[in-house]
C-alpha positions as CSV (number, residue, x, y, z in Angstrom):
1,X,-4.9,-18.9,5.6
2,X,-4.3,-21.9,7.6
3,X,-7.1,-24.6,7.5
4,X,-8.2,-26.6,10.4
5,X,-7.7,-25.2,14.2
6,X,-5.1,-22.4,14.4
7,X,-3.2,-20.5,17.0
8,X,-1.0,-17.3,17.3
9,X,2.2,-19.0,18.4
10,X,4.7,-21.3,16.9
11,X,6.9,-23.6,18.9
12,X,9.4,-26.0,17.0
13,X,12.9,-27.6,16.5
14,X,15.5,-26.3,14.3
15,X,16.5,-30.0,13.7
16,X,12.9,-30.4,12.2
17,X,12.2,-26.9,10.6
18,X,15.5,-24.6,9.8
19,X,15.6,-21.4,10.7
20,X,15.5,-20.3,6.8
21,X,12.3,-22.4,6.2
22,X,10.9,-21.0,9.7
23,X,11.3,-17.2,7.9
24,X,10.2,-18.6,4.9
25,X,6.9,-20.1,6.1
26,X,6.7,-16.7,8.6
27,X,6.8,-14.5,5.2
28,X,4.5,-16.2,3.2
29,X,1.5,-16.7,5.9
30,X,2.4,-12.6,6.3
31,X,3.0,-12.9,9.9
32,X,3.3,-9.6,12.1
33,X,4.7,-11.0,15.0
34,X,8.5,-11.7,16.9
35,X,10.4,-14.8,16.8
36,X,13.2,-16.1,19.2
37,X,15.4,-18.4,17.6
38,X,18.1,-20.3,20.3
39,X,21.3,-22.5,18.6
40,X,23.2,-23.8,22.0
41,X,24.6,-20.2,23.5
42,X,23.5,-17.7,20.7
43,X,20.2,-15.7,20.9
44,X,18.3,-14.1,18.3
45,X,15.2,-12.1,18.1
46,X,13.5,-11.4,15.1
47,X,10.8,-8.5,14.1
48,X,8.1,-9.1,11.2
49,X,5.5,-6.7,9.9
50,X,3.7,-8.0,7.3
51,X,5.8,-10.8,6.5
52,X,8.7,-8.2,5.7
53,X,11.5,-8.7,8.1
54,X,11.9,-5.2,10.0
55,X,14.7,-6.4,12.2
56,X,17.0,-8.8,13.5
57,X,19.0,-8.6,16.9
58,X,21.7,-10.6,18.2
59,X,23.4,-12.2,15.1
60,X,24.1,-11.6,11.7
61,X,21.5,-12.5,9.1
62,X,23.6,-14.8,6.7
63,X,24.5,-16.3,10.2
64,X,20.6,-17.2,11.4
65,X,19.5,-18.4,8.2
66,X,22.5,-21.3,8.4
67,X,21.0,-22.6,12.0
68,X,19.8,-26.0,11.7
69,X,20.0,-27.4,15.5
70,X,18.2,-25.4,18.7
71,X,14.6,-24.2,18.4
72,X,12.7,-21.4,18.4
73,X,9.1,-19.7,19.2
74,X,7.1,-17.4,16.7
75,X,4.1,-15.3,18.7
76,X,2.1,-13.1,16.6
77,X,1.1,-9.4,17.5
78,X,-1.1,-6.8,15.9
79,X,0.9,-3.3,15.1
80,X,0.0,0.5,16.5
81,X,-1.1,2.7,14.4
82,X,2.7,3.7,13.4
83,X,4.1,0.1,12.2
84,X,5.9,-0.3,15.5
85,X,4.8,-4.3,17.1
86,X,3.0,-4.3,19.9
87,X,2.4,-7.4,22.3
88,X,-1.5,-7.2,22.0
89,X,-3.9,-9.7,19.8
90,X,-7.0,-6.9,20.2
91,X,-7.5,-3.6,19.5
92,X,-10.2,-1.1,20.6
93,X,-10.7,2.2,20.2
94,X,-13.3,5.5,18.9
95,X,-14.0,5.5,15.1
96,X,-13.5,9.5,15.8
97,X,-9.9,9.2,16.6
98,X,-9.4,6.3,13.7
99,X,-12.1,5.8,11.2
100,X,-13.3,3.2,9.2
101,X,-11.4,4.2,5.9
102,X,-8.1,4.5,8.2
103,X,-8.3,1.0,9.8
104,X,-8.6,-0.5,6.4
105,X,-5.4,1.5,5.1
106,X,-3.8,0.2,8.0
107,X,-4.9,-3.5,7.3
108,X,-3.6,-3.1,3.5
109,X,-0.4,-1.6,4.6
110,X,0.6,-3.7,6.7
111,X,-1.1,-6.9,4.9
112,X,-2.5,-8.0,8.2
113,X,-5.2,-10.7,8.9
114,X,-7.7,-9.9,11.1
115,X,-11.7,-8.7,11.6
116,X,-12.9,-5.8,12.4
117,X,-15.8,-4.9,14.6
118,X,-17.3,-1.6,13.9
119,X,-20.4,-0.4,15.6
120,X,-22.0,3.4,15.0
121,X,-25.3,3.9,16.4
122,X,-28.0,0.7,15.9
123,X,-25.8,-0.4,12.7
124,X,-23.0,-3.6,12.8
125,X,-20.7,-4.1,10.3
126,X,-18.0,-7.0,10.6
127,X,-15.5,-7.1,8.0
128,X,-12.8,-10.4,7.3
129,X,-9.4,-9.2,6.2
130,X,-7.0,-11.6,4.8
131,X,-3.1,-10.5,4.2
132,X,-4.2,-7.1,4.0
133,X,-7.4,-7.8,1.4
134,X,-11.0,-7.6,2.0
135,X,-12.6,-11.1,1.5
136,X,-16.0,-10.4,3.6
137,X,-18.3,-7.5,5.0
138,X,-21.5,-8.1,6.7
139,X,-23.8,-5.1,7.7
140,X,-26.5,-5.8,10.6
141,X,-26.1,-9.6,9.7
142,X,-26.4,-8.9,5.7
143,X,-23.8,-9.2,2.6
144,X,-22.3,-5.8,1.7
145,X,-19.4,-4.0,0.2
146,X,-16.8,-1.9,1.7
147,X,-18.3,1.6,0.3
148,X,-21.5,1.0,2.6
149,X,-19.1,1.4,5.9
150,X,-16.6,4.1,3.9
151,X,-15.4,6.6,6.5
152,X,-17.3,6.2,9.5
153,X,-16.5,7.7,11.7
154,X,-18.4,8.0,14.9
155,X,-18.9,5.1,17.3
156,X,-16.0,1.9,18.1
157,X,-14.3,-0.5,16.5
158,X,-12.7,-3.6,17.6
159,X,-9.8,-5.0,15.7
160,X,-8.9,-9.0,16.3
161,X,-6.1,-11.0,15.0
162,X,-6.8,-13.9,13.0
163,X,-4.6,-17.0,14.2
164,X,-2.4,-18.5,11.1
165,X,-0.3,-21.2,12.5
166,X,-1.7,-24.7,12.6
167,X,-2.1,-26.6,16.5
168,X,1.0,-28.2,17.7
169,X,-0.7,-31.3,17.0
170,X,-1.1,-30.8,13.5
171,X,2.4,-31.5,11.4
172,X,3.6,-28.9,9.1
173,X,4.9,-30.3,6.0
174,X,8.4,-29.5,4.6
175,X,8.0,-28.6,1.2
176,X,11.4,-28.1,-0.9
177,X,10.7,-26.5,-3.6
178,X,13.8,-27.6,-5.6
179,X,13.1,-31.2,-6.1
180,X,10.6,-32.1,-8.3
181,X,6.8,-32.0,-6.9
182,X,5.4,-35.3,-6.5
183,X,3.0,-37.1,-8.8
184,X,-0.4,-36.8,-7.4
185,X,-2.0,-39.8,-8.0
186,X,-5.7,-39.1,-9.4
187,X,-8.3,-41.9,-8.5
188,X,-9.3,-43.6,-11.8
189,X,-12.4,-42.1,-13.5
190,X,-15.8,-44.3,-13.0
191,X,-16.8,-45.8,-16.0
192,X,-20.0,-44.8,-18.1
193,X,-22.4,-46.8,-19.5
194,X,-22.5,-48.0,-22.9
195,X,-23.9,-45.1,-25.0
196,X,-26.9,-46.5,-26.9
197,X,-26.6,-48.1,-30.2
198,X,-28.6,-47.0,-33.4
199,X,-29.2,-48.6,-36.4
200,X,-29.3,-47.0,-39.5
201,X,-32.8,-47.3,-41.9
202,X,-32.0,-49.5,-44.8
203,X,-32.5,-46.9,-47.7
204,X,-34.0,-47.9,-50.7
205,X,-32.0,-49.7,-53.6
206,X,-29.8,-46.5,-55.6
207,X,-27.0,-45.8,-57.8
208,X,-23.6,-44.5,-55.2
209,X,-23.1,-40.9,-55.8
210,X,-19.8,-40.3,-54.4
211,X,-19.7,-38.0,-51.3
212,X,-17.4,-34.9,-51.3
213,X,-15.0,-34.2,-49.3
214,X,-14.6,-31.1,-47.1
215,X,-11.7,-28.8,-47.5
216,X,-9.0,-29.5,-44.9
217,X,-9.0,-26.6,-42.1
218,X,-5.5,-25.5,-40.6
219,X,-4.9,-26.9,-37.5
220,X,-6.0,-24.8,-34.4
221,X,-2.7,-23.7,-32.7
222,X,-3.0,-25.0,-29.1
223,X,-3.3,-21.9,-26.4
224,X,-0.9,-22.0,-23.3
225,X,-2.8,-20.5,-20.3
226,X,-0.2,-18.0,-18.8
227,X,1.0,-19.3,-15.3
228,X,1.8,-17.1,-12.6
229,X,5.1,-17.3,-11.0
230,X,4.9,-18.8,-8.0
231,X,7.1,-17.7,-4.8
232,X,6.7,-15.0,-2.5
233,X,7.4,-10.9,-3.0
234,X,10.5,-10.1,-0.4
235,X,11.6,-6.7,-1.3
236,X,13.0,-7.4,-4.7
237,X,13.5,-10.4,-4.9
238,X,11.1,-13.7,-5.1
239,X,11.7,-16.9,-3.0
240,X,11.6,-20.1,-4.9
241,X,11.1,-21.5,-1.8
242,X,7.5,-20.3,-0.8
243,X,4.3,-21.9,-2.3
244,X,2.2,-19.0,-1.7
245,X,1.2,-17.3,-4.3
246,X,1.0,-13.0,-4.3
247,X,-0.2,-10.8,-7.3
248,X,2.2,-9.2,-8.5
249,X,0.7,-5.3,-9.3
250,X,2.1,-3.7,-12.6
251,X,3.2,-0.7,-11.9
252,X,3.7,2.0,-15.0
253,X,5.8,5.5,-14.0
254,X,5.8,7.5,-17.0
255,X,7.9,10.2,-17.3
256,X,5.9,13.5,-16.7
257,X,6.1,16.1,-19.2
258,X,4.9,19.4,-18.1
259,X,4.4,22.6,-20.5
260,X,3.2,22.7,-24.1
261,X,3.5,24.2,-27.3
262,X,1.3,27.2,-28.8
263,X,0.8,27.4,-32.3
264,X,-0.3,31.3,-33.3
265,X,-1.7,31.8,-36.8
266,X,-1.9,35.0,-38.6
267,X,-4.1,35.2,-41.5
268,X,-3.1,37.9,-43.8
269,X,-5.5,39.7,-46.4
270,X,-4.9,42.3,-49.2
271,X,-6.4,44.1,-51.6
272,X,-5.6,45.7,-54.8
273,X,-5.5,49.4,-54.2
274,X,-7.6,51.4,-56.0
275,X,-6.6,53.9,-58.9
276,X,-5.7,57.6,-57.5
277,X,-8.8,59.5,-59.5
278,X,-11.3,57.2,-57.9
279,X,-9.5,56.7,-54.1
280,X,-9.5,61.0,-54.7
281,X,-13.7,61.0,-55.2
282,X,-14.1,58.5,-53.4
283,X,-12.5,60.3,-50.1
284,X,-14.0,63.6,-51.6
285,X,-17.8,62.3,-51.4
286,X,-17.9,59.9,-48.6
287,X,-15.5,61.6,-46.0
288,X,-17.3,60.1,-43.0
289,X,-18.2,56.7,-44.3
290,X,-14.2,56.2,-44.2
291,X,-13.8,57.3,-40.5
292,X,-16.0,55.1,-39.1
293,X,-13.9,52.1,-39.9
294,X,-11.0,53.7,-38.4
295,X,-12.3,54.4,-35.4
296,X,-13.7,50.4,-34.9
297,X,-9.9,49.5,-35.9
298,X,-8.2,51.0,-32.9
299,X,-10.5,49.4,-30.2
300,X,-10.2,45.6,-32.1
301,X,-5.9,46.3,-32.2
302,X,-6.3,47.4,-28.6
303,X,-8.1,44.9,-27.3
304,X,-6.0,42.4,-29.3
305,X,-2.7,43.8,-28.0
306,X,-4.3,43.1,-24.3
307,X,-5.3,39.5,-24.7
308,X,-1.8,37.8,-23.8
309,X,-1.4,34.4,-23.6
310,X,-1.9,33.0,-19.5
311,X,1.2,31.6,-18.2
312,X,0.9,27.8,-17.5
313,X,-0.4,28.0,-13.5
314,X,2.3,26.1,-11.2
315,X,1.7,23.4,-8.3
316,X,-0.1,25.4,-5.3
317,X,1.6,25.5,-2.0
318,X,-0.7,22.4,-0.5
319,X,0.2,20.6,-3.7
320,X,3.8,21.1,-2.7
321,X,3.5,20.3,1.1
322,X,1.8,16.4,-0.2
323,X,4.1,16.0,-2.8
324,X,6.6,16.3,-0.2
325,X,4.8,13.8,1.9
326,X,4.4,11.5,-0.7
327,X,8.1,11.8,-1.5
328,X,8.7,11.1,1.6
329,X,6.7,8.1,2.8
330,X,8.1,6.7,-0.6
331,X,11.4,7.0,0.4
332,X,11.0,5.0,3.5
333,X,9.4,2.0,1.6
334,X,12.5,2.3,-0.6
335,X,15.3,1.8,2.3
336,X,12.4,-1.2,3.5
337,X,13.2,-2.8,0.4
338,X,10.0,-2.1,-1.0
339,X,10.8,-0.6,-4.0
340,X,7.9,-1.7,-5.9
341,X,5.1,-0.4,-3.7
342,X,7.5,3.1,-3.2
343,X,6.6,4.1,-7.0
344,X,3.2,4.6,-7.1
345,X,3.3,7.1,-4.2
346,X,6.3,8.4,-6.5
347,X,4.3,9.2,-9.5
348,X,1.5,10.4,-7.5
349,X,4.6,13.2,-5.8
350,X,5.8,14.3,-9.4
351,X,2.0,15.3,-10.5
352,X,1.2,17.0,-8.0
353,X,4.9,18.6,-8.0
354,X,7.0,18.1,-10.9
355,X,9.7,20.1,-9.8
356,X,10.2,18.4,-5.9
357,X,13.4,17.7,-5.9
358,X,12.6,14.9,-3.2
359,X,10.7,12.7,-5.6
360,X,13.1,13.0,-8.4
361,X,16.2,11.5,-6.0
362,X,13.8,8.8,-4.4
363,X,13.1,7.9,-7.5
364,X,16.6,7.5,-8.5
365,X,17.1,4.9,-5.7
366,X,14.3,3.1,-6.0
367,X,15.4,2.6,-9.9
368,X,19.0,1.8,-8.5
369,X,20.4,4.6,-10.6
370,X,21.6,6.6,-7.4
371,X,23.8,3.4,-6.5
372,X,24.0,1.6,-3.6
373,X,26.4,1.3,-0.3
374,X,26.2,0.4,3.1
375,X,25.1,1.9,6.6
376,X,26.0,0.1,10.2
377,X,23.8,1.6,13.0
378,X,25.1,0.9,16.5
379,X,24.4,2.4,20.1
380,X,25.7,3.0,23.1
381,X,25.8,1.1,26.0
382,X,22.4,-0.7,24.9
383,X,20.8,-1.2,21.6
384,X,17.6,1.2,20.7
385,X,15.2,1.3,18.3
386,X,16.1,2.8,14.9
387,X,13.9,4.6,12.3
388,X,15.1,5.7,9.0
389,X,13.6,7.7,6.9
390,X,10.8,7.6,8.8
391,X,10.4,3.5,8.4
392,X,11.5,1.2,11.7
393,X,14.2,-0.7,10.8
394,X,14.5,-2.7,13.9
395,X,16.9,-2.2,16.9
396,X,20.8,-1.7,17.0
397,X,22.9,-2.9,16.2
398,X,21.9,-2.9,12.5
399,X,23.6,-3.6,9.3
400,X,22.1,-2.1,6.4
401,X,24.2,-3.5,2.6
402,X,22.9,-2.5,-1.0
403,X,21.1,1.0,1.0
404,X,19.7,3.5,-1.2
405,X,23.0,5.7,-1.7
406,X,22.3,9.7,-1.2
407,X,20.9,11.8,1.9
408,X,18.9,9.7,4.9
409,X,17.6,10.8,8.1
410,X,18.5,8.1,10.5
411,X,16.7,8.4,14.2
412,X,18.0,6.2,16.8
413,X,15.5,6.4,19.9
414,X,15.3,10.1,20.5
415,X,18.2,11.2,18.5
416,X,17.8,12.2,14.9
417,X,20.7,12.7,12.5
418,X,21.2,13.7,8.6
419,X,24.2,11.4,6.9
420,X,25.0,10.5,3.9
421,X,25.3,7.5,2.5
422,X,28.3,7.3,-0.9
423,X,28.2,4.6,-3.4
424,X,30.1,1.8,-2.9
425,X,31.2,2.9,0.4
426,X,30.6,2.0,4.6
427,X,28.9,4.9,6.4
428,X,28.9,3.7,10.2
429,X,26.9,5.8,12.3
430,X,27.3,5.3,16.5
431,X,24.8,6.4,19.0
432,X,25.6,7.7,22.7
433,X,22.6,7.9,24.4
434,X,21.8,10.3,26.7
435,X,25.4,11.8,24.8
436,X,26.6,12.8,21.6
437,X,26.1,11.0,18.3
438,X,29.2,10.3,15.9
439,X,29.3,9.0,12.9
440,X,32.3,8.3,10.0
């Protein structure tokens, strides 16, 4: 967060801050927001959720980042409830349509900043959310956690944006994070007082035994504290240039093995058979003592020959229909270039479905084993919004290199298409709307 007085919009010159420390600063304060960026003639407009840059209109990206005269304007905006930006600061609405437990999966998704106001019945909760994280909840004026407001969901709620940029008035310092930091100076240390002295009690005349000496101990190895890289997550990738730190989550995908192995054991007896003249009396004099055995025998082999082992039980028809969801929510985080936050959702797919054949190419791309290759999006005559696999990827026209190679579903405004994207190759994709679509 931004100390001091903040506001929601940015105004500056490119001769002061660059446009690629502009992004920079936009992605590590996690700004949801749009920026117009003006160099002499040229125009650009630029779309961030969350500090991720969703879209960029009007110039090439390698071109923007390389503007260093003009100026430019950042204003920041809260998102709907789909990740598309809105131009509103405030949100209000019915905890029935969008509960409690939703707004803060919003919040986190989108690693937004703001406070929300919930009221149900006679009970108040505020809770502070900082880049997406909870930092503070207060029910009816009183410290509390986020399980005492889980899921409400009758009542309103109010969502605010918190300001992040600093007042004009206050100067933004340029850091560069490739020259060396500057020594900090530390104010020297105020000097203690003498420690008391004390004199030792003369001991009474004796012969000098000499003292032993204690074994030598190995020398304690010093322990380095483990630093945390510093920089910002983008995608991938981490910026050198961005002092914010993020935590980095682990994430562990192990492969899922499904099935087992049964291990039968037969336990064979036998007996020595008894001589002929005795087996003869002995089925002579006790004819029905010898049936009765029999007859127990051929209910035990009967009812062993029924008990067959179960077959394994397979993913129900609701598991399939999430994993499928999963798979596919995944899969748009992946073409975001969030690969990392995709795998979770992933893993969570192949459990409940091990056999979706979804999950298993998603997770080929988001390992980068599927390859890569690279999608242009245009339309016709004006540009439109574009969705692709169900995440907005800004407005047309767009220029996608390194994408996910394999099958995409690519929406621009009303029209939806299936392509294909090959490794190593351009798949161009042109848009008439209110007409046809074509696409090579």
């Amino acid at each position: 967060m931004v100390g001091g007085s903040s506001t929601f919009v940015w105004i500056g010159e490119l001769g002061n801050v660059p446009a690629r420390t502009m992004l920079e600063r936009c992605i590590a304060l996690r700004i949801s927001g749009r920026a117009e960026v003006k160099s002499g003639p040229k125009r650009a407009h630029v779309e961030l959720l969350g500090g991720d840059v969703v879209g960029i209109d009007g110039v090439d990206p390698e071109a923007l980042v390389s503007w260093t005269a003009g100026s430019f304007r950042v204003a920041q905006s809260l998102p709907d409830f789909d990740g598309q930006l809105t131009d509103d600061r405030e949100r209000r609405g019915q905890l029935a349509e969008f509960d409690s437990s939703r707004l803060l999966a919003w919040a986190k998704q989108h690693q937004l900043s703001v406070t929300l106001d919930l009221q149900s019945g006679a009970r108040r909760a505020l809770v502070e959310i900082e880049n997406g994280s909870v930092i503070r909840v207060t029910l009816d004026g009183k410290p509390a956690g986020t399980a005492q407001i889980h899921a409400w969901r009758s009542g309103t709620f109010t969502v605010v944006l918190m300001p992040l940029f600093p007042e004009p008035s206050m100067k933004i310092p340029v850091v560069d994070l490739s020259e060396p930091m500057p020594k900090i100076e530390e104010p020297e240390p105020t000097p203690l007082p003498p420690a008391p002295q004390f004199l030792p009690r003369k001991a009474p005349a004796m012969v000098a035994q000499p003292t032993p000496q204690p074994e030598p101990r190995p020398a304690l190895q010093p322990v380095h504290p483990v630093t945390p890289p510093r920089g910002v997550l983008m995608g991938d990738s981490v910026l050198p240039s961005q002092q914010k730190n993020r935590g980095l989550r682990a994430v562990v995908v192990g492969a899922l093995v499904v099935g087992g192995v049964g291990l039968a054991l037969t336990l064979v007896t036998s007996k020595s058979a008894p001589n002929a003249p005795a087996a003869a009396a002995a089925k002579s004099i006790e004819p029905e003592k010898k049936a009765e055995p029999e007859k127990k025998a051929e209910p035990e082999k009967k009812a062993e020959a029924e008990k067959k082992p179960e077959p394994p039980k397979g993913p129900t028809e609701a598991d399939k229909a999430e994993a499928t969801k999963l798979a596919q929510k995944a899969q748009g985080l992946v073409i975001s270039g969030k690969r990392k936050q995709a795998m979770p959702l992933l893993a969570q797919a192949q459990k409940l479905d091990p056999t979706n054949e979804l999950a298993k190419t998603v997770v080929a791309q988001a390992r980068g084993e599927s390859g890569e290759g690279m999608l242009v999006v245009a339309s016709l005559p004006k540009p439109a919004k574009v969705t692709i696999d169900g995440a907005p990827m800004g407005k047309t026209p767009l220029k996608l290199k390194k994408f996910p190679a394999g099958a995409h579903t690519v929406q621009v405004a009303e029209q939806v298409q299936e392509i294909q994207v090959q490794k190593g190759k351009k798949k161009t994709v042109v848009v008439k709307l209110g007409g046809k679509k074509k696409s090579s």
